[in-house]
C-alpha positions in Angstrom: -26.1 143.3 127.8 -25.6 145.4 131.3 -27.3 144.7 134.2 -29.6 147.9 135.5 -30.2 148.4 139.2 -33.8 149.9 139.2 -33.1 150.5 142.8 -30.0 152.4 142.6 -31.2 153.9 139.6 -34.4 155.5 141.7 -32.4 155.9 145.4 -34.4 153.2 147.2 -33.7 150.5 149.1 -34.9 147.4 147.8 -37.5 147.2 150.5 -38.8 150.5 149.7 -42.3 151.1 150.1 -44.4 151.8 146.8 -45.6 154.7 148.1 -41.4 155.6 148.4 -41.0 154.6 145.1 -43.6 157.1 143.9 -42.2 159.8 146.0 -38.7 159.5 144.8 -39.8 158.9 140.9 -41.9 162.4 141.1 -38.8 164.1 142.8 -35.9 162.7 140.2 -38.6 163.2 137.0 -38.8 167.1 138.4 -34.8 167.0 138.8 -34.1 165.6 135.2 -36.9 166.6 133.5 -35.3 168.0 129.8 -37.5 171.3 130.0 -36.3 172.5 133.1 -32.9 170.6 134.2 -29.6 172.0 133.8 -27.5 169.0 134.2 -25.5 167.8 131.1 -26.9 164.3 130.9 -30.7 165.3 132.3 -32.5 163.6 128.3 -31.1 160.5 129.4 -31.0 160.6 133.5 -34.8 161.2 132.5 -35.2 158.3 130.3 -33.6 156.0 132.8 -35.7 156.8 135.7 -39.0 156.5 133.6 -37.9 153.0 132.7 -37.1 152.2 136.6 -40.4 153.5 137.7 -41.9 151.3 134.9 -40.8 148.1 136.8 -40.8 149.2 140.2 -44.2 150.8 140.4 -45.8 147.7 138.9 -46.2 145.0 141.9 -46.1 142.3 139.6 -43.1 143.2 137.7 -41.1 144.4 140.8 -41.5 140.7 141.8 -40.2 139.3 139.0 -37.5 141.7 138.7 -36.6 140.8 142.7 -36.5 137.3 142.0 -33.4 138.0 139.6 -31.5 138.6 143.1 -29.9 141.3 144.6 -26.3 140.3 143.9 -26.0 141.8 140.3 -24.5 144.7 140.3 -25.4 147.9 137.5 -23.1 147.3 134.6 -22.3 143.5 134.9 -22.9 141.3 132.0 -25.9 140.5 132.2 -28.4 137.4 129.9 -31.7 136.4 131.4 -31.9 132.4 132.4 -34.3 130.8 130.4 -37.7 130.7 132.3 -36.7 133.4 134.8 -40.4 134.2 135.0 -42.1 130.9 135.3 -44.5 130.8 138.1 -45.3 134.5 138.1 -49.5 134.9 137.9 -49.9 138.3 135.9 -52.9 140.5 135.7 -52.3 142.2 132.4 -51.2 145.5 130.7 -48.3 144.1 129.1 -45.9 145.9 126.5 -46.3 145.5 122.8 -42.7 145.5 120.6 -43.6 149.2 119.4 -44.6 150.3 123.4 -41.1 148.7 124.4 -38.9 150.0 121.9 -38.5 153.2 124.2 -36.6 151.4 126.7 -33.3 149.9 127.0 -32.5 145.8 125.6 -32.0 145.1 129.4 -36.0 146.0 129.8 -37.0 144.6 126.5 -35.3 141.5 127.1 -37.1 141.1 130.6 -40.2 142.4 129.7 -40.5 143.5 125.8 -42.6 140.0 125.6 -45.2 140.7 128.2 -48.1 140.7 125.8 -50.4 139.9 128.0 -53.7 142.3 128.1 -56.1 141.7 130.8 -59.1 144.2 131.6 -62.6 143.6 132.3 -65.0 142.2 129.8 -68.1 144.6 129.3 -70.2 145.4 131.8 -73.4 143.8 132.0 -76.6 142.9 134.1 -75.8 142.3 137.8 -71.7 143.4 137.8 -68.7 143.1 135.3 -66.4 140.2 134.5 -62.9 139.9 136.2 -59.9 140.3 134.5 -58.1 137.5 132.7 -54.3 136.5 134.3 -51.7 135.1 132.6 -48.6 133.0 133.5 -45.7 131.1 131.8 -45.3 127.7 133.6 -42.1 124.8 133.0 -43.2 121.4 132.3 -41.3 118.3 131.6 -41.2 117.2 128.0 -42.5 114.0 128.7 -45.4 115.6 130.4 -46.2 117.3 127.3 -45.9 114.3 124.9 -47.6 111.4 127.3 -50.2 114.4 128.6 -50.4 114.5 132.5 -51.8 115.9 135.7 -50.3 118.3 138.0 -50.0 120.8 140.7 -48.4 123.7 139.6 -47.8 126.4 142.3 -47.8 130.1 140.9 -46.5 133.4 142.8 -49.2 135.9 142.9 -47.7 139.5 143.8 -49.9 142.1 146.2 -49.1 145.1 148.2 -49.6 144.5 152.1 -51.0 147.1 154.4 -47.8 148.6 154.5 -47.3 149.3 150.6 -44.7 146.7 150.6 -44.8 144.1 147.4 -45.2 140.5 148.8 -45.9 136.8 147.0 -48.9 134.7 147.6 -48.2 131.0 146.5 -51.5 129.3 145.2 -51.5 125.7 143.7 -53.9 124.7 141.4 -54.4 120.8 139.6 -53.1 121.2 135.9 -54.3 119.0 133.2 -51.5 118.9 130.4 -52.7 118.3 127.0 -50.8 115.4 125.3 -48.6 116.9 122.3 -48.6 120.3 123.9 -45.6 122.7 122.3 -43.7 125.6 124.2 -45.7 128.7 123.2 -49.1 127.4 123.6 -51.6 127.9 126.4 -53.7 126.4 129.0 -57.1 128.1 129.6 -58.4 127.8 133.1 -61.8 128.6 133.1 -62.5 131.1 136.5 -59.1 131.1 138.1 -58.5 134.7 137.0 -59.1 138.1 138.5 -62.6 138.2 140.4 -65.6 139.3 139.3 -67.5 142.9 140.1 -71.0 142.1 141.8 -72.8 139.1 140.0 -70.0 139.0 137.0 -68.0 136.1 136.5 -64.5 135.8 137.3 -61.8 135.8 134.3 -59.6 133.3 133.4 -56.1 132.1 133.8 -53.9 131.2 130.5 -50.9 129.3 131.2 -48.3 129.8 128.9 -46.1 126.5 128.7 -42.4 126.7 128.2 -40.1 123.3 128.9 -37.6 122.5 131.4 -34.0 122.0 130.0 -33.8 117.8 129.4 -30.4 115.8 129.8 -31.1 114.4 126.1 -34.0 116.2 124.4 -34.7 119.5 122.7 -37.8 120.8 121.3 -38.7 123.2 118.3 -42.1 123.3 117.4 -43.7 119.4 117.1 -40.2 118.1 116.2 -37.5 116.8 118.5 -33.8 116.5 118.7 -31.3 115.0 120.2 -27.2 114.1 119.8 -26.5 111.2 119.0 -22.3 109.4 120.4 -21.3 106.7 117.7 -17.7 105.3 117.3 -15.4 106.1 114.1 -16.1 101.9 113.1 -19.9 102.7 113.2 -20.0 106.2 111.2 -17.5 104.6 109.0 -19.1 101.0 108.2 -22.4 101.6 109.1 -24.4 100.5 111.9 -27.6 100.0 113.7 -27.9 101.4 117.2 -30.2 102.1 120.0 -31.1 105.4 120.1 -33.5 107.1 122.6 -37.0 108.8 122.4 -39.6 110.4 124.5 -41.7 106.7 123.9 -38.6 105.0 124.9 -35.8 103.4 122.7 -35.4 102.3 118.9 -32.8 101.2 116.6 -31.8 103.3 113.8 -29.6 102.6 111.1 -26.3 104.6 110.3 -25.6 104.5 107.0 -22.0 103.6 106.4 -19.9 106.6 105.4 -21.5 109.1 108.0 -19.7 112.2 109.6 -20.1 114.5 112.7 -23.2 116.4 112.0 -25.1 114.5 109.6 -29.4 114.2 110.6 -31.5 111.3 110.7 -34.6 111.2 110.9 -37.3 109.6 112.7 -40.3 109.8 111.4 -43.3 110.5 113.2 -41.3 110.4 116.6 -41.8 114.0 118.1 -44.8 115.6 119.5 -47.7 113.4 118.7 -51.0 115.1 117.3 -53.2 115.2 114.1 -49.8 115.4 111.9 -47.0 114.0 114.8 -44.1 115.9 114.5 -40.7 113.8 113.7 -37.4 113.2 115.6 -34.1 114.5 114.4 -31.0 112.7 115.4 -27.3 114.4 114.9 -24.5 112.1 114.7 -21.3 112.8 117.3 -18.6 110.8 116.4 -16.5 110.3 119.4 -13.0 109.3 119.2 -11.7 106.5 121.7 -9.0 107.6 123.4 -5.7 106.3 123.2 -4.5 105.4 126.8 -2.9 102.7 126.6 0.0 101.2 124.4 -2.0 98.9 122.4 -4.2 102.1 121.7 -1.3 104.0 120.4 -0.4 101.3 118.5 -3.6 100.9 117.0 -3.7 104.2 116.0 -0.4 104.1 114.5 -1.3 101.8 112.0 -4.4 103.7 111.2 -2.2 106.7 110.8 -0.4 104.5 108.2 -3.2 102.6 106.6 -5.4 105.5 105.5 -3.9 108.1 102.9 -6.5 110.3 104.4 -6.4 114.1 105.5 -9.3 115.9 107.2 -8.0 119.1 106.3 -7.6 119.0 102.5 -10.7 120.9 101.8 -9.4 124.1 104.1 -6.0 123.9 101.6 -8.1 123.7 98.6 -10.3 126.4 99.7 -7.6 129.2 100.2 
């Protein structure tokens, strides 16, 4: 997927005014506009600016989109890091799948997903509730399974007195359920938009997402990890220590096993009503032979066993 420069795209600087922004959007839609322009390419100069403007008139996705950096350049290959926009407080009107399909996969891919739909409750005696916000925050796995407490700090976007976009940093005390899964959310009762006159002030979701771990990966309730064993383990069987978020356990390899093969432990993912389970893939590592001895010992491996990995491939064609 190519990068897009929004910013080149429009003719701005990247400290360009919102009020800029709008000026130089109105002047290119006139320019490319498909019922009046002349140029060749005006259908798709058109399309290209409506998508810029899309981020760059939205304070809250212009911030996101400037904390990508300004090193990219239009055209590179481009993949969003995971969690790129953790932290980022959001207001609402997000994009739907069908609202998003009219842009390119570099806008989908950054913002296709922004579901989030804030607006004001309905109006009633003595002023109108604020608007729900909405951010995706990382947390440590082993905050999610133990449960914990934390300050989280969140960037909150806002145009200054000179219609420049700017981030506010605002840190509030987290409680983190215990068996929390990426996807789910953390209500925080109040700490959304502000209320009109007497009307109470929205809420804040959370959207949790997990931080990459040395060892562990998550899919739902269930975890996974890889698991080193020697050739004499896979081969005779074994039992070995093998790590969880609740600390460490012995498993047993059965004898016979091969790169690839899952084990489970049951019971030993997320906990919760039903506890999810952990899934352990066997690496089979092979020693390496740096020495003579090692040579030799392989040597009379290579002579022992009538064995050849790749029979199945010969068989096969």
């Amino acid at each position: 997927m190519e990068f897009k420069d929004y910013y080149a795209i429009m003719g701005v600087s990247r400290d360009a005014s919102q009020d800029e922004i709008k000026r130089a959007y109105r002047k290119l839609a006139r320019k490319y506009h498909p019922d009046v322009s002349k140029e060749p390419d005006a259908e798709a100069r058109f399309k290209e600016v409506g998508e810029a403007y899309e981020v760059l008139k939205d304070p809250e996705k212009r911030a996101a989109y400037d904390q990508l950096g300004a090193n990219w350049k239009a055209g590179q290959e481009f993949h969003p890091p995971p969690g790129w926009d953790a932290g980022f407080e959001f207001s609402g009107g997000g994009y739907t799948g069908a609202d998003a399909e009219q842009f390119s996969d570099f806008f989908r891919d950054l913002f296709g997903d922004f579901q989030y739909h804030g607006g004001h409750a309905r109006g009633h005696r003595g002023g109108m509730r604020g608007e729900d916000h909405h951010a995706r925050i990382l947390i440590g796995l082993e905050d999610a399974f133990h449960g914990a407490t934390r300050d989280i700090s969140l960037k909150v976007p806002q145009v200054d007195e000179r219609g420049h976009v700017v981030t506010k940093t605002r840190t509030l005390k987290v409680r983190i359920p215990q068996g929390i899964t990426a996807g789910q959310r953390i209500r925080l009762r109040g700490q959304g938009g502000p209320g009109l006159g007497e009307g109470k002030a929205g809420d804040l979701y959370l959207e949790v997402e997990f931080q990459p771990h040395p060892v562990f990966r998550a899919s739902g309730k269930d975890i996974y990890c890889d698991l080193p064993v020697s050739p004499w383990e896979a081969a005779l069987g074994a039992s070995v220590p093998v790590p969880t978020l609740d600390g460490t356990v012995e498993m047993k390899i059965p004898a016979g096993s091969q790169t690839g093969r899952q084990l489970r432990l049951k019971g030993r993912g997320m906990p919760g009503r039903t506890p999810g389970d952990q899934y352990v893939e066997l690496k089979i590592m092979t020693p390496p032979a740096s020495s003579a001895a090692d040579r030799e010992m392989y040597e009379k491996m290579a002579a022992h066993f009538d064995y050849d990995p790749r029979s199945t491939m010969r068989n096969a064609s």
